[in-house]
C-alpha positions as CSV (number, residue, x, y, z in Angstrom):
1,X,74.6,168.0,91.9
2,X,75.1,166.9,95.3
3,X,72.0,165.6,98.1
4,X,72.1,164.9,101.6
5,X,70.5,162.4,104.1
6,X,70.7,162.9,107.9
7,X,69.6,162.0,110.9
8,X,70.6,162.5,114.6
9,X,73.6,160.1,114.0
10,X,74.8,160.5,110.8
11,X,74.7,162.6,107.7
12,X,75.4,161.2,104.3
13,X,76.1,162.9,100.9
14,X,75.7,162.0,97.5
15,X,76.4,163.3,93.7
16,X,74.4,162.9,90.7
17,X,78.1,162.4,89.4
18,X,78.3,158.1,89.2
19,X,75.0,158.3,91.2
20,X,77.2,157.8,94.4
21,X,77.7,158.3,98.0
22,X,80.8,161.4,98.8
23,X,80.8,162.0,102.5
24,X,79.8,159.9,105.8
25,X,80.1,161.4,108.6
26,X,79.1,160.7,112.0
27,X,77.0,163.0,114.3
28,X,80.6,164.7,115.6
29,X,81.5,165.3,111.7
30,X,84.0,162.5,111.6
31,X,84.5,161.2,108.2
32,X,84.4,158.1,107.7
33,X,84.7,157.8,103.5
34,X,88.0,158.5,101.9
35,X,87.8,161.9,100.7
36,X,89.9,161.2,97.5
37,X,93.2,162.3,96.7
38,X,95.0,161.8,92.9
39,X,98.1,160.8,95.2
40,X,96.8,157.7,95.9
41,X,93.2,157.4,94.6
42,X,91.2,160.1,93.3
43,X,88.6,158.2,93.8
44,X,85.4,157.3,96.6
45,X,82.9,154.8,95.8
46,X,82.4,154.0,92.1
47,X,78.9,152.4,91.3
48,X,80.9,149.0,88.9
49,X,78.1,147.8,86.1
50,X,78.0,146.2,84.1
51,X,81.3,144.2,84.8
52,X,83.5,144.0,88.2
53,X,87.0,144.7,87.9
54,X,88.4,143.8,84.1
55,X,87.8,141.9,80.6
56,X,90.9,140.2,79.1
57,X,92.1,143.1,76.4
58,X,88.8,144.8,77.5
59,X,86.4,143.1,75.3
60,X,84.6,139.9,75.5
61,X,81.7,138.2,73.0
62,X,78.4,139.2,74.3
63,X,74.8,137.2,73.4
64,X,73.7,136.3,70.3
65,X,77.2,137.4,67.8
66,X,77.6,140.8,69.6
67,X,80.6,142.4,71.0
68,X,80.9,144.5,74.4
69,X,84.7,146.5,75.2
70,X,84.7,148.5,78.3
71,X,87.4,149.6,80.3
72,X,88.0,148.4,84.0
73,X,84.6,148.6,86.5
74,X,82.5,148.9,83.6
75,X,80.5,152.0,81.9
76,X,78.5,154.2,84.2
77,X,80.9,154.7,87.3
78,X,82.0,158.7,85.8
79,X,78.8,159.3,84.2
80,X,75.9,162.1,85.4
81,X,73.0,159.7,87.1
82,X,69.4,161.6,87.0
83,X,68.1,162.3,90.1
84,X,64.1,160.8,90.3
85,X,63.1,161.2,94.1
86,X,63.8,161.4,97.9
87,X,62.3,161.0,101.5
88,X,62.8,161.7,104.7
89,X,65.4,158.8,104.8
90,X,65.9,157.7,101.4
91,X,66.9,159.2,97.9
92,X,66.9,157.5,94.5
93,X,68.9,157.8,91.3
94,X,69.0,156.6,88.2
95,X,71.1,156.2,84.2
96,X,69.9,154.4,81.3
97,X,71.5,153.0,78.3
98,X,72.1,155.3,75.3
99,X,73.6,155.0,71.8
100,X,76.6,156.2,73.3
101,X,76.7,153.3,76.0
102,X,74.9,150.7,73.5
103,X,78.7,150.7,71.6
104,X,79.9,149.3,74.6
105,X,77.2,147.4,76.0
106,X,74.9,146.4,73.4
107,X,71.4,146.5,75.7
108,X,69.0,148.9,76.7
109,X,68.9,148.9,80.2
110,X,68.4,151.2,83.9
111,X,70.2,150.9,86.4
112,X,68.7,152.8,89.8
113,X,70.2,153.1,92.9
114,X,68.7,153.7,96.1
115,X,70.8,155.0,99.0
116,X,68.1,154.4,102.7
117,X,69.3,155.8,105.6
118,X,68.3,154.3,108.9
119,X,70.1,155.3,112.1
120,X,73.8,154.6,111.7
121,X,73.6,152.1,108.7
122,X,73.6,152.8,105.1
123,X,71.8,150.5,102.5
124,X,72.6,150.6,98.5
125,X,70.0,149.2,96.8
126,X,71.2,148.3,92.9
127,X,67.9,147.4,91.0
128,X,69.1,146.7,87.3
129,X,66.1,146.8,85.0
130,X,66.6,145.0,81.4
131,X,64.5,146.9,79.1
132,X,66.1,144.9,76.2
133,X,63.7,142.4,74.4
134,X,67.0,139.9,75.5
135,X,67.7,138.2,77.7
136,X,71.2,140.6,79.4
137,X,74.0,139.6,81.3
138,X,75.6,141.7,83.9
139,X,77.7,142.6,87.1
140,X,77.3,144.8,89.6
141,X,79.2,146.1,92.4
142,X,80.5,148.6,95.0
143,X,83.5,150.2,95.6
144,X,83.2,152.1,98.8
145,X,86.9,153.4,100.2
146,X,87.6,154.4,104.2
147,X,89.5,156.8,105.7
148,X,92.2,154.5,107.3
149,X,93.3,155.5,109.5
150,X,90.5,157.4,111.0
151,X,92.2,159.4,114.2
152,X,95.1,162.1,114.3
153,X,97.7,159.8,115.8
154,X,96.7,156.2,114.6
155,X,98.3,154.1,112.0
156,X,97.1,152.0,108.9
157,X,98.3,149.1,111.0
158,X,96.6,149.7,114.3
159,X,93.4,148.3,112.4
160,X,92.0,144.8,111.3
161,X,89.4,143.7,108.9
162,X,87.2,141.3,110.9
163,X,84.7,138.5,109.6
164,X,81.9,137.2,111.2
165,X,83.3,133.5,110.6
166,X,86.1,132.0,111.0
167,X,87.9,131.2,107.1
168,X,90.0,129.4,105.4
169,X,91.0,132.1,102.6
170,X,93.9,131.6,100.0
171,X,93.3,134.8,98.0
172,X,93.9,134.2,94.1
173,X,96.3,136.1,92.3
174,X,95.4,139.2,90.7
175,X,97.8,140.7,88.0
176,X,97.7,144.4,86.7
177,X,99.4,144.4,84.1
178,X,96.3,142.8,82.0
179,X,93.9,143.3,84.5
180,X,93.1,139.3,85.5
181,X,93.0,136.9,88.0
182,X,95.2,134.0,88.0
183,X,93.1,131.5,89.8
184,X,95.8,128.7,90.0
185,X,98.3,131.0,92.0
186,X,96.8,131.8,95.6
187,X,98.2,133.4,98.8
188,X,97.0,132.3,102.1
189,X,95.7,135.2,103.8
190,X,93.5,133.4,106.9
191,X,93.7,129.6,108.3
192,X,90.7,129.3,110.6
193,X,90.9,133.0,111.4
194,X,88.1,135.9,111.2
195,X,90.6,138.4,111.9
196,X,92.9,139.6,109.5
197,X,95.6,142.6,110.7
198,X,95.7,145.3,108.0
199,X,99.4,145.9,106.6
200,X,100.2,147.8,103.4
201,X,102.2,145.0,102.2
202,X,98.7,142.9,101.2
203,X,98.4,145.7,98.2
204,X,101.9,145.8,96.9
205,X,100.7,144.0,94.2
206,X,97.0,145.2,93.8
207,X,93.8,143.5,95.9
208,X,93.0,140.8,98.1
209,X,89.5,138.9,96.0
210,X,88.5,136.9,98.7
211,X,86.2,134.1,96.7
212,X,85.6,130.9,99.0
213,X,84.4,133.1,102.2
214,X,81.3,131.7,104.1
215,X,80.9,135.4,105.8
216,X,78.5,138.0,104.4
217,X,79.8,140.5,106.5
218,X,83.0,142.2,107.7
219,X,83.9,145.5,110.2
220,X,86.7,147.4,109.6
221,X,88.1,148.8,112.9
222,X,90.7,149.7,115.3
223,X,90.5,147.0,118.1
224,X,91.5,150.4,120.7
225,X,88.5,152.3,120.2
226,X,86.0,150.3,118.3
227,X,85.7,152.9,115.7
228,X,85.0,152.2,112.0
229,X,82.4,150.6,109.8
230,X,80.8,147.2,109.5
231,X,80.1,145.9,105.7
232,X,77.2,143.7,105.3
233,X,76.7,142.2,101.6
234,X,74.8,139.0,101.3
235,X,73.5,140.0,98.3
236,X,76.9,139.6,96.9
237,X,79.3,136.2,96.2
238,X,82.6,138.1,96.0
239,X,84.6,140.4,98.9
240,X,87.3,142.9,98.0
241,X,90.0,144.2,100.2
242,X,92.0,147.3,97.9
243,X,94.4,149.9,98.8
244,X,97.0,151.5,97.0
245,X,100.8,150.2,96.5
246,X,101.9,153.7,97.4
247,X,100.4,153.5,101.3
248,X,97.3,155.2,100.5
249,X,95.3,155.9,104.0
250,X,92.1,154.2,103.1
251,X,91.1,151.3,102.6
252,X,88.0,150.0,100.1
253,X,85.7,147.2,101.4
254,X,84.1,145.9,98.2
255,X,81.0,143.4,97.0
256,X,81.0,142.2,94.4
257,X,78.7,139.8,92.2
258,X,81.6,138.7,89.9
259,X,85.7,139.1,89.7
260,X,87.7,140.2,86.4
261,X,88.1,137.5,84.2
262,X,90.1,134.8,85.1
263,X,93.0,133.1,83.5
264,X,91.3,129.8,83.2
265,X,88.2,131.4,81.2
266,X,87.1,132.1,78.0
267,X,86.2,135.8,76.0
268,X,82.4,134.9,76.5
269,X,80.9,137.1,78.9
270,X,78.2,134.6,79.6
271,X,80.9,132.2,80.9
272,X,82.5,134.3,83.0
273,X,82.3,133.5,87.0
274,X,79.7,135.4,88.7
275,X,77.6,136.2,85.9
276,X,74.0,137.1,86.1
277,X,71.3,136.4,83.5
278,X,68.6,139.2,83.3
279,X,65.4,137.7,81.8
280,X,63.9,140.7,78.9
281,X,61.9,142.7,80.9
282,X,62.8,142.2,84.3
283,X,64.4,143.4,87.1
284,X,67.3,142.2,89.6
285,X,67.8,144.2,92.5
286,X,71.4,143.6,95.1
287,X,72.0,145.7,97.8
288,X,74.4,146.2,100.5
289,X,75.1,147.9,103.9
290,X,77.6,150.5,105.5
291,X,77.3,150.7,109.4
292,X,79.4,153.3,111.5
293,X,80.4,151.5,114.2
């Protein structure tokens, strides 16, 4: 089922469907979130929990002589979320663990998400609740993809991803064919620079993880008309830059709290880099912001 924020300058939809945002659009009705298309990515802006990106041969040892497998972005991005409530400027959802999910993720746990709408700027709030009498590890991340480019007549090209620090950013190597990051193996991607010019080439392979960056926040935009949206995720230690290999017109802007597991690490989820530890009975809340610029 499908909700809606607005405002005098932008409206906002969402679906109880991954508990996730579907449409932002500006007061004119420009879109600004990649609408999905199964030609490049049928996908918008998966909610990733309780891993970010992949385990090696999907599994990993979990706690105390337990197992967790789950495919790629974890186990609740394609799942029905429970709507619980919803103001004048925010709205709230929620999933919990089930037996179902316990196969793969052997904790009870909720995971709600609050989507706050303030002017032009959209904040995700994850609050991860462990409900376990464990102590439970855990990722979380977002996945938000752009229309890119945005205007009848621009090209991907014409726009540049833009820190708010000058970096030094030698991206490691990520490898699809088992879904993990080959730390060792880097590509230079910014010497001193905070602006980085969009070109397909970046995603022939798959993403830019950008892992050393000082920055907490990053616009998306074409330098001619100052249109696009501004990322702001200090709640997060990881930034990913995705498109397709196919020239897909989007582009995703990603935090993340954690990568895929890397070459150089071992099958226990606990050691994996990034990894939270959720006290039994706690909560852990990271959020995130979208601006329309």
């Amino acid at each position: 089922m499908q909700y809606v924020l607005k405002n005098d300058k932008a409206i906002v939809r969402f679906d109880t469907k991954g508990g996730t945002i579907v449409s932002i659009q500006d007061s004119e009705g420009l879109e600004y979130l990649w609408q999905g298309d199964a030609t490049y990515w049928s996908g918008q802006a998966p909610v990733m929990f309780p891993i970010c990106g992949s385990l090696r041969n999907n599994k990993a040892s979990i706690g105390e002589k337990m197992t967790c497998t789950m495919d790629r972005h974890g186990i609740v991005r394609k799942l029905e979320f429970t709507f619980l409530r919803q103001t004048t400027d925010s709205i709230t959802f929620s999933i919990r663990s089930s037996d179902e999910l316990k196969i793969k993720f052997p904790y009870d746990f909720e995971l709600q998400i609050t989507y706050t709408l303030k002017n032009k700027t959209i904040t995700t709030a994850y609050q991860i609740i462990n409900l376990d009498s464990k102590p439970m590890p855990y990722f979380i991340g977002g996945h938000p993809g752009f229309n890119c480019p945005l205007l009848p007549g621009e090209q991907f090209e014409d726009y540049i991803v833009e820190f708010e620090k000058p970096e030094i950013a030698a991206c490691p190597e990520s490898v699809p064919a088992t879904g993990l990051v080959n730390v060792g193996n880097r590509l230079p991607v910014l010497d001193h620079e905070a602006v980085l010019p969009l070109k397909h080439s970046y995603f022939s392979v798959d993403a830019l993880i950008f892992d050393q960056l000082k920055s907490r926040s990053a616009t998306l935009t074409n330098p001619s008309t100052g249109k696009g949206v501004k990322l702001d995720f200090a709640g997060f230690d990881y930034f990913i830059l995705w498109s397709t290999s196919n020239e897909g017109p989007f582009v995703a802007l990603e935090p993340w709290s954690g990568i895929s597991t890397c070459n150089d690490e071992s099958d226990v989820f606990e050691e994996k880099r990034g990894v939270k530890i959720l006290p039994s009975k706690e909560s852990a809340v990271h959020a995130f912001s979208i601006t329309i610029l």
